[in-house]
C-alpha positions as CSV (number, residue, x, y, z in Angstrom):
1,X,-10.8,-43.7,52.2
2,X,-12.4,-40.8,50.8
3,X,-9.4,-39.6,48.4
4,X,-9.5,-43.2,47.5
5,X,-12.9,-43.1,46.8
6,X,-13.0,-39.9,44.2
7,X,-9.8,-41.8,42.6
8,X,-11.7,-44.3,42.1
9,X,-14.4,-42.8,40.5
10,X,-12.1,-40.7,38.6
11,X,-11.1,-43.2,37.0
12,X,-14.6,-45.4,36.7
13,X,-16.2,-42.2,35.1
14,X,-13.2,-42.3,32.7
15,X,-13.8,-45.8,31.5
16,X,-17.9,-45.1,31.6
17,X,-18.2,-41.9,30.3
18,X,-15.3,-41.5,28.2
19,X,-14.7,-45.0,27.0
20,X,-11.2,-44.8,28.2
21,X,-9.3,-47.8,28.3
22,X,-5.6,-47.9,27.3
23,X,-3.0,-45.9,30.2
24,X,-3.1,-42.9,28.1
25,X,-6.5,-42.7,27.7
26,X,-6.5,-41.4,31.6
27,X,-5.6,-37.9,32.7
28,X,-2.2,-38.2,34.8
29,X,-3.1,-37.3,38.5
30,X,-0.9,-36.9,41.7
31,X,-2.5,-37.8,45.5
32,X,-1.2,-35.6,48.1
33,X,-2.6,-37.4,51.1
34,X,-2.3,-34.7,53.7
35,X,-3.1,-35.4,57.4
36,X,-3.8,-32.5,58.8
37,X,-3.4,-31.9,62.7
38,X,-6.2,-29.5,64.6
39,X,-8.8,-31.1,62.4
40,X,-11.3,-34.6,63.6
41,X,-14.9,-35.9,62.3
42,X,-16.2,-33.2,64.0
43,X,-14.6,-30.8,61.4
44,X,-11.7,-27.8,61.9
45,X,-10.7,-27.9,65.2
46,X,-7.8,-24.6,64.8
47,X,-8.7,-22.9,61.7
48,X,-5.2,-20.7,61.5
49,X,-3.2,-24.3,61.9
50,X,-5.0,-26.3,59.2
51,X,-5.2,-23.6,57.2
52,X,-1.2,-23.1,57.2
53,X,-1.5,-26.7,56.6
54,X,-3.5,-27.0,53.0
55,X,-1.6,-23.7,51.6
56,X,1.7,-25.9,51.8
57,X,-0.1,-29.1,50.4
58,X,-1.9,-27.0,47.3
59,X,1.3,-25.2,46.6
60,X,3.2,-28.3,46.4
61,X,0.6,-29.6,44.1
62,X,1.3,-26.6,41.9
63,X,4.9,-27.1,42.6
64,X,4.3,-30.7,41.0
65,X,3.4,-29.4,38.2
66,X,-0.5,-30.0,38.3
67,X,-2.8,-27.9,36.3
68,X,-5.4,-27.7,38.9
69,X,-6.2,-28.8,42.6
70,X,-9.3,-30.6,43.6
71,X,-9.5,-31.3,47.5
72,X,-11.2,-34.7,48.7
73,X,-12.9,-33.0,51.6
74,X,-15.8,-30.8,51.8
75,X,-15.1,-29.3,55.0
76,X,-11.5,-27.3,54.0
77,X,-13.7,-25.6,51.2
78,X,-13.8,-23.2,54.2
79,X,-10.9,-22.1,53.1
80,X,-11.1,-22.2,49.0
81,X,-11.0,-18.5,48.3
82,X,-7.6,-17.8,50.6
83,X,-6.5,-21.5,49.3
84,X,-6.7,-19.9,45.8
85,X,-5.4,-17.1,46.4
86,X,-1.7,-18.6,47.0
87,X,-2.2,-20.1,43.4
88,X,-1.5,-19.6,39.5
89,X,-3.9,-22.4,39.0
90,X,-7.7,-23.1,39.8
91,X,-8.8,-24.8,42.5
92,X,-12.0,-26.7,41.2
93,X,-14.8,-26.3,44.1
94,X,-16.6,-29.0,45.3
95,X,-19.2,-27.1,46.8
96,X,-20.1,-25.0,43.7
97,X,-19.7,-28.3,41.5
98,X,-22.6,-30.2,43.8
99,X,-24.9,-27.2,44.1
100,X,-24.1,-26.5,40.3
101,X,-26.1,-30.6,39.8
102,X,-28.8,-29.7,42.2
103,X,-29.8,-26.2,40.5
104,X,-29.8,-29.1,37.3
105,X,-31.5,-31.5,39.0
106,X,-34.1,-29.0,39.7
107,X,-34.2,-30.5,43.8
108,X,-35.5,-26.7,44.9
109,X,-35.3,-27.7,48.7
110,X,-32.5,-30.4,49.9
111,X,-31.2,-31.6,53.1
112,X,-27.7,-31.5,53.9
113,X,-25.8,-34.4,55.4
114,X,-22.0,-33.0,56.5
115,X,-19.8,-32.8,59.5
116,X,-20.7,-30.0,62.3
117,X,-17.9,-27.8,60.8
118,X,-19.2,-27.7,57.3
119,X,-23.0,-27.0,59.0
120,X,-21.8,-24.6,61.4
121,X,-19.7,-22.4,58.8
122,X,-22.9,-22.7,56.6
123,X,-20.3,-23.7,53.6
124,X,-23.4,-25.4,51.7
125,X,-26.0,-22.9,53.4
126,X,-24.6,-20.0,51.5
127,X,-23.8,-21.4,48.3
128,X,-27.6,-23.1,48.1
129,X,-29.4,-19.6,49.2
130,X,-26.9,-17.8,46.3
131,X,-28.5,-20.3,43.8
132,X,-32.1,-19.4,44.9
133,X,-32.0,-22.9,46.3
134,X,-33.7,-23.7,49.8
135,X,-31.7,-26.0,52.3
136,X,-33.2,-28.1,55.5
137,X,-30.1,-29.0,57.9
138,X,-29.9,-32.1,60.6
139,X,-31.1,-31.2,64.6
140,X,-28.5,-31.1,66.8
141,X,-29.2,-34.7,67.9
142,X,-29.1,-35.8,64.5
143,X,-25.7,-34.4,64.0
144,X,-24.1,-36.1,66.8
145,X,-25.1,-39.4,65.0
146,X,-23.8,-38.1,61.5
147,X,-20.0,-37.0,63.7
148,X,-19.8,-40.6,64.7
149,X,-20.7,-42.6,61.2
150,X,-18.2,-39.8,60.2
151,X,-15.6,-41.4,62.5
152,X,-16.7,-45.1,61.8
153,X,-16.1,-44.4,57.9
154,X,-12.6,-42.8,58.6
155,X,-11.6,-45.9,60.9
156,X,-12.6,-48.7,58.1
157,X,-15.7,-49.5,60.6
158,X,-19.1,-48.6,59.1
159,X,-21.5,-51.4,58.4
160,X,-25.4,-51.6,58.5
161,X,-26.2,-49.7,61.4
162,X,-24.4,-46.6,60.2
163,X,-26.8,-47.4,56.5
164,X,-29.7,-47.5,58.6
165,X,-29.1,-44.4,60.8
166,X,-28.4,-42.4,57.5
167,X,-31.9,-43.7,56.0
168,X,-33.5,-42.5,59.4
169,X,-31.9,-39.1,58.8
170,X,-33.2,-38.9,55.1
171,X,-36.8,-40.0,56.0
172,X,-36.5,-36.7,58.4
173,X,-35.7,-34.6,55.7
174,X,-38.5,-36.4,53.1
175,X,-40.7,-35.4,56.0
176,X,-40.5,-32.0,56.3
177,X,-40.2,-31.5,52.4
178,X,-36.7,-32.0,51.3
179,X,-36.9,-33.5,47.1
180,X,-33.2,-34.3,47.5
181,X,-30.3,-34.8,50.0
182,X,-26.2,-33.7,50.0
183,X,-23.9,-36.1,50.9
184,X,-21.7,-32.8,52.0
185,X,-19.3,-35.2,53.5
186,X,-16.9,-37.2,51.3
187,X,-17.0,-39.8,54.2
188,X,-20.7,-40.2,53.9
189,X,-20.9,-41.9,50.0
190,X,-18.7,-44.7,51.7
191,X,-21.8,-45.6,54.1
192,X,-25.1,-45.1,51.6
193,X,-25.5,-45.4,48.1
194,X,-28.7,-44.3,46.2
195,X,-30.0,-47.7,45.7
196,X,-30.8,-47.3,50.0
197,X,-33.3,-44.5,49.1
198,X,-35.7,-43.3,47.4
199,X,-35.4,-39.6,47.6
200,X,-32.6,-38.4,44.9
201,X,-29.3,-38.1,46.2
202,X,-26.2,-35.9,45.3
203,X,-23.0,-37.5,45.7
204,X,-20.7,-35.2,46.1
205,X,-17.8,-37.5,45.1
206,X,-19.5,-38.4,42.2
207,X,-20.3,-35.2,40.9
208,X,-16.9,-33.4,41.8
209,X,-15.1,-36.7,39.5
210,X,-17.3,-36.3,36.5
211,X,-16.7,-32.0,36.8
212,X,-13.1,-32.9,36.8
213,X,-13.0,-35.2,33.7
214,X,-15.5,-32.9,31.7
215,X,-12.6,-29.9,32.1
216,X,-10.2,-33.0,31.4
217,X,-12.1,-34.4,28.2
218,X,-13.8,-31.6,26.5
């Protein structure tokens, strides 16, 4: 669903944005749906496995005959650097895309909603602190709630609850200072919107679609 979901705004961006309409008004695109094995909500299970795994799917991507690779997951940006090191094309990073907006946005401090992987390998953490940017993360309870609306999403089953417990979550971070919140998760846009909240949020889907079509269009 959440490869579906950054088609999908792909191609809603293209129509908004770029006042595409006719088929050749779109960029061609090609979905390599990869499941990858030693990987759950919870994040990376056996690094060396999955990462054996994406280094096939990128290079058949390039094999296809794509001129660059955008990965629908926030998590496997783990491994962008070795990822792109197998390549003769770019892989565009979601991570540097999202905290690209926020330096924009001018949100100094954000929280960061993601799965435990992306937390624990400090992914976001690193690339927020290299942009001067401050970052509050979940508690440990808090994550445990995040892992399973990160499981509901994936199985087609959040609902209201799942909203609500992500709106708890964000009025934890508006409490201790946060002016913004990452959805570093690209399940977590399919279970809040920013109509839910008041504090800004940075979709992470959103913002990796309209990087792609501004290389695309311009």
């Amino acid at each position: 669903m959440a490869s579906a979901n950054l088609y999908y705004k792909i191609i809603e961006v293209a129509q908004k944005k770029y006042m595409a309409v006719q088929d050749t008004d779109f960029p061609p695109m090609i979905i390599y749906n990869l499941p990858l094995f030693g990987f759950d909500e919870t994040g990376i299970l056996d690094y060396e496995f999955v990462k054996q795994q994406l280094v096939y799917g990128v290079i058949k991507l390039e094999q296809a005959g794509c001129d660059f690779v955008v990965i629908a997951c926030n998590t496997v940006h783990y491994f962008v650097e070795e990822l792109a090191s197998v390549l003769s094309i770019p892989i565009i990073s979601m991570v540097d895309a999202v905290v690209n907006q926020v330096k924009v946005g001018k949100h100094i401090t954000v929280g960061l909603l993601s799965s435990e992987n992306t937390r624990a390998t400090g992914i976001y953490q690193k690339a927020l602190a290299k942009a001067g940017l401050d970052c509050h993360l979940v508690t440990p309870d808090q994550q445990v709630v995040l892992n399973d609306i990160i499981l509901k999403v994936m199985s087609g089953n959040q609902g209201v609850s799942e909203t609500q417990e992500l709106k708890n979550i964000i009025s934890y971070f508006e409490h201790v200072g946060a002016s913004g919140v990452l959805l570093g998760c690209t399940e977590l846009p399919l279970a809040i919107k920013q109509s839910d909240v008041s504090l800004k949020l940075y979709d992470c889907t959103q913002i990796i679609a309209e990087s792609i079509l501004a290389r695309v269009y311009n």
